[in-house]
N, C-alpha and C positions, 0 to 999 in steps of 0.2 A: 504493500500500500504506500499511497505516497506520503500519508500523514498518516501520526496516530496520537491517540488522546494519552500520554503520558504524564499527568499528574494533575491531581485535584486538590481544591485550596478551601479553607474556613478558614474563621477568625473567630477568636478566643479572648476572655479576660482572663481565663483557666489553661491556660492550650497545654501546660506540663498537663494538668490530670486527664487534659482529652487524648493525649500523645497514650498514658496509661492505659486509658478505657481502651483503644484502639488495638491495643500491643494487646492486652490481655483478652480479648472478646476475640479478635481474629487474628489474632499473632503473628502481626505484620513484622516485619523487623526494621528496626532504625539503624542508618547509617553509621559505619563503622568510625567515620569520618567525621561524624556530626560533632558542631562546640555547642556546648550545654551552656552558657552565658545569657548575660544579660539581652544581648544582639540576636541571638536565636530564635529560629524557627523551630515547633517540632516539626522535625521530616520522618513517616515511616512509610515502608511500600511494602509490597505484595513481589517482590520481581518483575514487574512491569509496568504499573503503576504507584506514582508515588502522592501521598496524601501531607501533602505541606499544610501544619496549626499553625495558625500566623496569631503573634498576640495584639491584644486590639489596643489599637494608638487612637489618640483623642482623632473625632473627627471621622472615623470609621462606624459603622454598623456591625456587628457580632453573625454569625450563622456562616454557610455556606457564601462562598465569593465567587470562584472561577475557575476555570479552568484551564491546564495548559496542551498545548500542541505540539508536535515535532517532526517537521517535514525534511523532504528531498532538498527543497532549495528554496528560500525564503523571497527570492528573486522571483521566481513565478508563483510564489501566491501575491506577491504586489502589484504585478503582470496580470494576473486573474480579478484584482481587487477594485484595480484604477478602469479597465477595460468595463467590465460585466455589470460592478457593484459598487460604484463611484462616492455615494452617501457612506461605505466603509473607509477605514481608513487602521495604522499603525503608529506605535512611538516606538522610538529606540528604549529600551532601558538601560539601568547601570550596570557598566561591568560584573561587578562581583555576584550578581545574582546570578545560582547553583544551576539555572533552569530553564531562562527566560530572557534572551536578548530583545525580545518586542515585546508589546502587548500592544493587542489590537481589539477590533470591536465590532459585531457584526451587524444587520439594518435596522434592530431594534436597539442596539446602543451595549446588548450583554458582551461583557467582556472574558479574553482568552488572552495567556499568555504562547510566545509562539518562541521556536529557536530552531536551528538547523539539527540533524539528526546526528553529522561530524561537527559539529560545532564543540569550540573550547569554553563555553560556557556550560557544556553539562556537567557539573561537577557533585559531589556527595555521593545522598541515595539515587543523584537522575544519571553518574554515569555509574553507579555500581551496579546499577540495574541492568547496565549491557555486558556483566560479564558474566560468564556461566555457570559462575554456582549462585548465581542471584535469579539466572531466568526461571520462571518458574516455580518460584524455590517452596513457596508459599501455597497452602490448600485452599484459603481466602482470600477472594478475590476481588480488587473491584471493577466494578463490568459494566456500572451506569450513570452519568451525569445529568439530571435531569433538570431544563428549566420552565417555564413557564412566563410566556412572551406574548406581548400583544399582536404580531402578525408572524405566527408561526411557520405557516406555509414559506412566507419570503426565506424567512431567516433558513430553513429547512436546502430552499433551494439554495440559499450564500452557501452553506457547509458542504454541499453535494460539487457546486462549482467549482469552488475553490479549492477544496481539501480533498477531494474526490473520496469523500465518505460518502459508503454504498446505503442505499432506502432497505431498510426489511419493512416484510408486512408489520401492520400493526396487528394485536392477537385481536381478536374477536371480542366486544365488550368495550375496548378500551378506545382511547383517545391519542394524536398527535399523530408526532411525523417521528419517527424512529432511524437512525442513522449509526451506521459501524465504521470502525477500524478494522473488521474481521475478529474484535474481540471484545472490545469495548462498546458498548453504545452510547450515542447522546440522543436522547430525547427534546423536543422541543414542543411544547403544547400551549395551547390556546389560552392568555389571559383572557378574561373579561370578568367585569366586576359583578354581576349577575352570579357567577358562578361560586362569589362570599355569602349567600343568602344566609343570615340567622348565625353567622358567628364574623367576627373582627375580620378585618379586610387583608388580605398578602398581597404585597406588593409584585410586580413583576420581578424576574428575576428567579437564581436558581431557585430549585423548589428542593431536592432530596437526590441523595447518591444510591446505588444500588452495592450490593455487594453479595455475592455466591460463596454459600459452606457448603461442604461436602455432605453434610448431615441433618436434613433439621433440626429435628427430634433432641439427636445429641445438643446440635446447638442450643436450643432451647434451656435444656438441663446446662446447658456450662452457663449461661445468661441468669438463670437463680442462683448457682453455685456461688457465680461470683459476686451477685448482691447482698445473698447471706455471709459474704466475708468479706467484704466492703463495702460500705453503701456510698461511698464516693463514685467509685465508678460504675455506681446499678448505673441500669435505662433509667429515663425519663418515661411515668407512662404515658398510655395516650388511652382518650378519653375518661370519661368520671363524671365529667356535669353535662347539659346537656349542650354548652355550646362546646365543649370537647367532644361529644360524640360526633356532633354535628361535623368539627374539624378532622377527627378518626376516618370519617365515612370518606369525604374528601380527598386525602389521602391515600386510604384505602381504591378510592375509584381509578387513580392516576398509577396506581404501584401496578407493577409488570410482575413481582414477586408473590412469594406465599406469603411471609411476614412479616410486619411492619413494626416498628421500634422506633425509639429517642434515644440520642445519647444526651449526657447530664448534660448539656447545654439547651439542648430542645432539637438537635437539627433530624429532620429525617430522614431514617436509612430503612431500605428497602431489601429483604431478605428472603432471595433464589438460593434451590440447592439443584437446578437444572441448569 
């Protein structure tokens, strides 16, 4: 493929104990490379994907952020960008960033970090991830970025143009426009405010990541396990009152998986064991 979704981002005022919950729930592994400092990011990945905790600096929003990219040549998605999808556009960023020479933005304004796939910017867990005892290495997976955009369809088409992410069907029941690397998916789906009926409004913008265990069943039992031995890193539930259920059902309508879950922050993740 010419691109592929290589690493997902949130923001944190907790991000050490979400980097925790992360590790401990789907035993992602963090970088051998990582500085534990003041300056730091958590980064942990799966082998092929990496899950960047960003901690939240004044002037930010908390939850799920963005995500990143990593193509053939950064030169023809500009080529693709300027030509097709003109209202898109890119910035350079700072050197030192592990992951992320650009970030750009697609016709509804959500944004994506981007970087060449030999580029000397992949550093930490984004290039440890290309060496072979990392591919793979991991049973947990993450397999879905999903956001929730006011003209889906467009954006749907920007991501297929430019980054030659392939459409799969969408399953039967559900909603959006569904789009691979061959392994990852990003979903893009239909804001409209109509569709808050009877509980508080969500903004456009990501909505929930997906992630694949091997097991449900087991899963489930290691997800009590670990609540009953810490309650820091339980889930967050969902539903209780009735504009939580109302929010559950929601949620529930848009998930591609069997289970749905909060980590202790609120964000949500959606859990396939296919």
């Amino acid at each position: 493929m010419f691109a592929q979704l290589n690493h997902m981002a949130m923001i944190s005022p907790q991000y050490p104990m979400l980097e925790r919950f992360y590790r401990s729930h789907f035993k992602f592994r963090i970088s051998e490379r990582a500085h534990h400092d003041a300056e730091a990011s958590a980064v942990v990945g799966d082998g092929y994907v990496g899950l960047n905790i960003l901690p939240r600096r004044d002037g930010y929003m908390g939850g799920i952020d963005h995500f990143g990219i990593i193509v053939d040549s950064i030169d023809t998605v500009l080529e693709r960008m300027k030509s097709a999808h003109p209202k898109t556009n890119i910035v350079k960023r700072p050197s030192y960033r592990p992951f992320a020479a650009y970030s750009g933005h697609d016709p509804d304004g959500n944004v994506f970090d981007l970087a060449e796939k030999k580029g000397d910017n992949l550093k930490d867990v984004y290039s440890e991830q290309q060496e072979e005892n990392w591919k793979d290495s991991n049973e947990c997976q993450l397999r879905r970025f999903a956001i929730r955009t006011p003209n889906a369809e467009a954006c749907a088409e920007f991501y297929a143009d430019v980054f030659e992410l392939q459409l799969v069907n969408t399953p039967e029941g559900k909603e959006g426009y569904h789009l691979t690397d061959g392994r990852v998916i990003l979903s893009l789906m239909q804001w409209d405010i109509e569709k808050f009926g009877g509980m508080s409004i969500k903004r456009p913008g990501p909505d929930h990541i997906g992630i694949r265990v091997p097991d449900l069943e087991e899963f489930k039992n290691e997800v009590q396990r670990l609540a009953d031995k810490n309650t820091f890193i339980a889930t967050r539930p969902l539903g209780g009152s009735k504009e939580a259920e109302i929010r559950k059902e929601h949620f529930v309508e848009s998930a591609l998986g069997k289970f749905q879950m909060a980590d202790p922050d609120g964000n949500w993740i959606d859990i396939s064991d296919d």
